[in-house]
N, C-alpha and C positions, 0 to 999 in steps of 0.2 A: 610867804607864810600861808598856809592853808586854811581856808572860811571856815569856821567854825560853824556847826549846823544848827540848829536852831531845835527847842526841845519838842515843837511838834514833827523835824523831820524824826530823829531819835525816836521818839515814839513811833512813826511808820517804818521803820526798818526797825526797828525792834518784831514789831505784827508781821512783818514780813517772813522774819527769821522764825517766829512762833511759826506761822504759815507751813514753809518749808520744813520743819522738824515734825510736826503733825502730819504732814501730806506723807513725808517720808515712814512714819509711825506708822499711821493708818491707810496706805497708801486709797484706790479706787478714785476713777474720773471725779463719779458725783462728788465726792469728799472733796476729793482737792478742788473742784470748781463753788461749791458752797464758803471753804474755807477760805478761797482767793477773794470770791465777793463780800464777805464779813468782814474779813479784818483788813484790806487794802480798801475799802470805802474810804473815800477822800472825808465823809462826813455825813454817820449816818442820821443825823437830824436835819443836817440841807436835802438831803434825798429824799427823805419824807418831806418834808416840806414843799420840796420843787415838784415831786410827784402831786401830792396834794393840793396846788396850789400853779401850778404851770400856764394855766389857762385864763387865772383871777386878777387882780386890779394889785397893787400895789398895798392896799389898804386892806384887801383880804387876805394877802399872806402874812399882815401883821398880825390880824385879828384870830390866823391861825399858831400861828407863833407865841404870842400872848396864852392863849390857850391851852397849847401844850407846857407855857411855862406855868399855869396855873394850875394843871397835874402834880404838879413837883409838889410832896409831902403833904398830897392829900388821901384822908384814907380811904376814900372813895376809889383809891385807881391805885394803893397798896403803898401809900408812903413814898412811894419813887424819890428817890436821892437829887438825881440828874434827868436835863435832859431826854440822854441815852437813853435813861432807865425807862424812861416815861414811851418813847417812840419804840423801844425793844419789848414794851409789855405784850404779850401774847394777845393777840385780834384788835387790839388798840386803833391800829392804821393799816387796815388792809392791803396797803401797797407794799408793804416791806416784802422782800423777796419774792412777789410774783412778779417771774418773768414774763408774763403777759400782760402786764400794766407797761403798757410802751416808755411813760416815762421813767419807770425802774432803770430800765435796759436802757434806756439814753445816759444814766446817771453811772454806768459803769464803762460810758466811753465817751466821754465831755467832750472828745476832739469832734466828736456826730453831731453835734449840739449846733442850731443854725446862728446867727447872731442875736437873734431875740432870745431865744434859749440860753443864752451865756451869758445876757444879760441877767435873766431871770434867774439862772444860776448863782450869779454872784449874790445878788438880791438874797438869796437863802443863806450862802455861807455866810453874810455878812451878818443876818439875824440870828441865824445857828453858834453864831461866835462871841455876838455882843449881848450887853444887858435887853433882855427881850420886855419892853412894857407890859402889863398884865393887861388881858383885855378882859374890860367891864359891861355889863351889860346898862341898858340903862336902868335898870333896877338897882345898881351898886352892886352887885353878887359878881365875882366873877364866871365868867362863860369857862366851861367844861367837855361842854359836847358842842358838836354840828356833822349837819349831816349838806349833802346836797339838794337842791331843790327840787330837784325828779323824784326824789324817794320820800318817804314818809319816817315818819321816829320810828328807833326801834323800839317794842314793848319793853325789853331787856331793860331801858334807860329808866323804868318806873319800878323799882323794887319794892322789897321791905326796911329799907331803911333809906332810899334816896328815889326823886323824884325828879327828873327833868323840865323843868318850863322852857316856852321858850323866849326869847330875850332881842333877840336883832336878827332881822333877814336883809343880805346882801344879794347881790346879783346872781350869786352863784349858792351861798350856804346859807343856813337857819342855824343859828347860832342858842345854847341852852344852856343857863346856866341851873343847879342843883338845890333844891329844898330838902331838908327832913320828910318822909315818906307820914302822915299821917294813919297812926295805927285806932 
Protein backbone atom coordinates (compact mmCIF):
# COMPACT_ATOMS: atom_id res chain seq x y z
CA UNK A 1 0.00 0.00 0.00
CA UNK A 2 1.50 3.26 -0.94
CA UNK A 3 2.52 6.14 2.04
CA UNK A 4 0.18 8.48 1.90
CA UNK A 5 2.05 12.11 1.84
CA UNK A 6 1.53 14.31 4.29
CA UNK A 7 -0.34 17.90 3.51
CA UNK A 8 2.96 19.90 3.86
CA UNK A 9 4.63 17.42 1.14
CA UNK A 10 1.14 18.18 -1.17
CA UNK A 11 1.61 21.68 -0.67
CA UNK A 12 5.50 21.38 -1.93
CA UNK A 13 4.81 19.77 -4.99
CA UNK A 14 1.95 21.56 -5.49
CA UNK A 15 4.65 25.10 -5.51
CA UNK A 16 6.58 22.98 -7.57
CA UNK A 17 4.20 22.33 -10.36
CA UNK A 18 3.09 26.20 -10.04
CA UNK A 19 7.04 26.64 -10.44
CA UNK A 20 7.23 24.69 -13.43
CA UNK A 21 4.14 26.08 -15.30
CA UNK A 22 5.22 29.67 -14.67
CA UNK A 23 8.87 28.93 -15.67
CA UNK A 24 7.37 27.32 -18.79
CA UNK A 25 4.88 30.54 -19.13
CA UNK A 26 7.41 33.15 -18.63
CA UNK A 27 10.15 31.23 -19.54
CA UNK A 28 14.15 33.40 -18.72
CA UNK A 29 17.09 32.01 -16.34
CA UNK A 30 16.55 34.99 -13.82
CA UNK A 31 12.75 34.05 -13.65
CA UNK A 32 13.02 30.54 -13.27
CA UNK A 33 15.94 30.84 -10.73
CA UNK A 34 13.80 33.52 -8.43
CA UNK A 35 10.76 31.34 -8.91
CA UNK A 36 12.84 28.05 -7.87
CA UNK A 37 14.08 30.02 -4.69
CA UNK A 38 10.44 31.32 -3.59
CA UNK A 39 8.37 28.77 -3.76
CA UNK A 40 10.67 25.42 -3.12
CA UNK A 41 11.91 27.36 0.23
CA UNK A 42 11.75 24.54 2.57
CA UNK A 43 10.49 27.61 5.13
CA UNK A 44 10.64 30.94 4.33
CA UNK A 45 10.32 32.16 8.07
CA UNK A 46 13.22 29.40 9.32
CA UNK A 47 15.44 31.15 6.67
CA UNK A 48 14.96 34.52 7.94
CA UNK A 49 15.24 33.57 11.13
CA UNK A 50 18.51 31.25 10.63
CA UNK A 51 19.82 34.12 8.51
CA UNK A 52 19.14 36.55 11.19
CA UNK A 53 20.01 34.71 13.91
CA UNK A 54 22.87 32.01 12.85
CA UNK A 55 25.47 33.37 14.80
CA UNK A 56 23.16 34.15 18.37
CA UNK A 57 22.42 32.23 21.69
CA UNK A 58 19.64 30.25 21.71
CA UNK A 59 17.61 32.88 23.59
CA UNK A 60 18.22 35.37 20.87
CA UNK A 61 16.57 33.57 18.11
CA UNK A 62 13.60 33.27 20.48
CA UNK A 63 13.45 36.70 21.27
CA UNK A 64 13.64 37.15 17.43
CA UNK A 65 10.87 34.78 16.77
CA UNK A 66 8.72 36.23 19.37
CA UNK A 67 9.15 39.48 17.60
CA UNK A 68 8.27 38.73 14.36
CA UNK A 69 5.28 36.95 16.02
CA UNK A 70 4.45 40.03 17.57
CA UNK A 71 4.18 41.86 13.87
CA UNK A 72 1.19 39.55 13.30
CA UNK A 73 -1.96 42.03 13.07
CA UNK A 74 -0.32 45.03 13.97
CA UNK A 75 -0.92 48.02 12.15
CA UNK A 76 2.26 49.41 12.61
CA UNK A 77 3.82 46.68 9.99
CA UNK A 78 0.14 46.50 7.82
CA UNK A 79 -1.96 44.01 9.81
CA UNK A 80 0.09 40.96 8.64
CA UNK A 81 -2.08 37.79 8.72
CA UNK A 82 0.86 35.29 9.14
CA UNK A 83 4.09 34.62 9.77
CA UNK A 84 4.89 34.76 6.07
CA UNK A 85 3.30 37.77 5.66
CA UNK A 86 5.20 39.43 8.30
CA UNK A 87 8.93 38.22 6.95
CA UNK A 88 7.58 38.66 3.08
CA UNK A 89 6.75 42.56 3.95
CA UNK A 90 8.84 44.56 1.72
CA UNK A 91 12.58 45.82 3.64
CA UNK A 92 11.13 44.18 6.82
CA UNK A 93 14.36 41.73 7.04
CA UNK A 94 17.01 42.63 4.76
CA UNK A 95 18.20 39.19 4.27
CA UNK A 96 15.30 37.85 2.21
CA UNK A 97 16.76 37.23 -1.21
CA UNK A 98 20.08 38.68 -1.16
CA UNK A 99 22.25 36.35 -2.40
CA UNK A 100 25.11 37.99 -0.76
CA UNK A 101 23.93 37.38 2.77
CA UNK A 102 26.00 34.10 2.89
CA UNK A 103 23.38 32.55 5.19
CA UNK A 104 20.64 32.98 2.45
CA UNK A 105 22.61 31.02 0.06
CA UNK A 106 23.36 28.35 2.81
CA UNK A 107 19.59 28.13 3.41
CA UNK A 108 18.90 27.06 -0.26
CA UNK A 109 21.25 24.09 0.06
CA UNK A 110 21.05 22.60 3.68
CA UNK A 111 23.07 19.54 2.58
CA UNK A 112 26.29 22.83 2.87
CA UNK A 113 25.28 23.36 6.29
CA UNK A 114 28.24 22.21 8.70
CA UNK A 115 26.83 20.31 11.80
CA UNK A 116 26.35 23.50 13.95
CA UNK A 117 24.48 24.80 11.21
CA UNK A 118 21.82 22.04 11.15
CA UNK A 119 21.52 22.18 14.33
CA UNK A 120 20.75 25.85 14.30
CA UNK A 121 18.76 25.01 11.36
CA UNK A 122 16.37 22.78 12.99
CA UNK A 123 16.32 25.21 15.93
CA UNK A 124 14.47 27.67 13.27
CA UNK A 125 12.11 25.31 11.75
CA UNK A 126 11.14 24.12 15.01
CA UNK A 127 10.25 27.92 16.05
CA UNK A 128 9.07 28.75 12.52
CA UNK A 129 6.53 25.80 12.95
CA UNK A 130 5.33 25.85 16.67
CA UNK A 131 3.49 28.26 18.88
CA UNK A 132 6.24 31.18 19.04
CA UNK A 133 6.05 33.08 22.75
CA UNK A 134 5.70 36.75 22.33
CA UNK A 135 8.61 38.49 23.37
CA UNK A 136 8.26 41.18 25.96
CA UNK A 137 10.26 43.68 26.88
CA UNK A 138 10.75 44.54 30.32
CA UNK A 139 8.40 47.37 30.25
CA UNK A 140 5.45 44.74 29.31
CA UNK A 141 5.16 46.24 25.63
CA UNK A 142 5.92 43.93 23.26
CA UNK A 143 9.39 44.21 21.30
CA UNK A 144 8.80 45.12 17.58
CA UNK A 145 12.13 46.10 16.35
CA UNK A 146 15.99 45.35 16.86
CA UNK A 147 18.67 46.13 15.13
CA UNK A 148 22.32 44.80 15.64
CA UNK A 149 24.70 46.18 18.00
CA UNK A 150 27.14 47.72 15.42
CA UNK A 151 24.52 49.99 14.05
CA UNK A 152 22.45 52.55 15.52
CA UNK A 153 18.34 52.97 15.11
CA UNK A 154 17.07 53.76 12.20
CA UNK A 155 15.33 57.41 12.09
CA UNK A 156 12.60 55.61 10.07
CA UNK A 157 11.52 53.78 13.45
CA UNK A 158 10.43 57.40 15.06
CA UNK A 159 7.44 58.61 12.96
CA UNK A 160 4.34 60.38 13.09
CA UNK A 161 2.49 58.05 14.69
CA UNK A 162 4.93 55.34 16.24
CA UNK A 163 8.03 55.69 18.28
CA UNK A 164 10.69 53.10 19.04
CA UNK A 165 12.12 52.86 22.64
CA UNK A 166 14.42 50.68 23.40
CA UNK A 167 13.70 47.78 25.84
CA UNK A 168 16.63 44.88 26.12
CA UNK A 169 20.02 44.69 24.68
CA UNK A 170 21.55 41.04 24.02
CA UNK A 171 24.86 40.09 23.01
CA UNK A 172 24.24 40.65 19.66
CA UNK A 173 20.66 42.97 19.29
CA UNK A 174 18.89 46.11 20.88
CA UNK A 175 15.70 45.11 21.06
CA UNK A 176 12.47 48.03 20.71
CA UNK A 177 9.45 47.88 21.55
CA UNK A 178 6.68 50.80 19.98
CA UNK A 179 4.89 53.92 21.78
CA UNK A 180 2.29 56.44 20.22
CA UNK A 181 4.45 59.02 18.51
CA UNK A 182 3.68 62.29 20.61
CA UNK A 183 2.14 65.06 18.45
Amino acid sequence: MPRRRSARQRRTASRRTLVVFLVALAGGALLTMWLWDWFSSPDIVARVLFCETANCTPAERLLVAGLMKNRIGHPAFGNSSSLRDVVEQPGAFSCVGDDDNGNWAKTRHLSSLTAVEQRIWRECLVLANEDIPAAVGPSGRPLVFYHDRSIHKPKSWDGDTWHAVPELTTAHFVFYSIVPARN
